[in-house]
N, C-alpha and C positions, 0 to 999 in steps of 0.2 A: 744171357737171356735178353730176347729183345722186347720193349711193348709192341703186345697185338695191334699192327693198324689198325682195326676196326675199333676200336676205342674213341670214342669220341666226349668231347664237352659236351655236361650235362649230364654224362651216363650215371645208371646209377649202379653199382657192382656190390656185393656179400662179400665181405669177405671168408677165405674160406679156410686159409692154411697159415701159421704167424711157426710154424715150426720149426723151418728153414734161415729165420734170419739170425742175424748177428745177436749176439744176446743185450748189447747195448740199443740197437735199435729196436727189438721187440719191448725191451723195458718202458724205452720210451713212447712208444706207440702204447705198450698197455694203461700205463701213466695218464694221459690222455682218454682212457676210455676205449680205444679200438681193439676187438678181440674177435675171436671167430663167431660170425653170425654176423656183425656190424656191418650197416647199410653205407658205401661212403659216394660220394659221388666225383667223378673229375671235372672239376675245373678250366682248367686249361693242362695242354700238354707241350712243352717248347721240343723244337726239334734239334736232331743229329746227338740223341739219346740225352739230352738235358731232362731236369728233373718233372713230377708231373705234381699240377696243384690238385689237390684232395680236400673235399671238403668234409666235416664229419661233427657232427652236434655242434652246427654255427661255426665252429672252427676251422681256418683252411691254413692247412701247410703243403709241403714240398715235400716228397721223396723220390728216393730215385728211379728210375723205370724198371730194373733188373728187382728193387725192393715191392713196388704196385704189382709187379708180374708174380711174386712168392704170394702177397697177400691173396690174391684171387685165383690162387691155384694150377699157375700156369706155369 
């Protein structure tokens, strides 16, 4: 999976779908609070598929682009 170009800093995306991921990393995301319906926003995104910064109740981390593409449904 690749991130949609059109994704830009600043956006703000729903998440929509946590069903598809690994079960260590949905742990971890839910841990944190992020679940479906959750408002998050991008940060920054580095390029040639590096990870994308998220931000989500004050808090910013990193995941990877193939993981931000499952969260919003794509």
């Amino acid at each position: 999976m690749e991130l949609q170009a059109h994704l830009t800093a600043n956006e703000q995306l729903t998440v929509q779908c946590m069903n598809h991921l690994e079960k260590r990393t949905f742990m971890q995301l839910h841990r944190l609070g992020i679940e479906p319906g959750s408002v998050i926003t991008i940060v920054r995104r580095y390029p040639f598929h590096g990870p994308v910064i998220i931000e989500f109740d004050h808090q910013q981390l990193g995941v990877r682009d193939n993981v931000l593409q499952t969260l919003i449904g794509g």
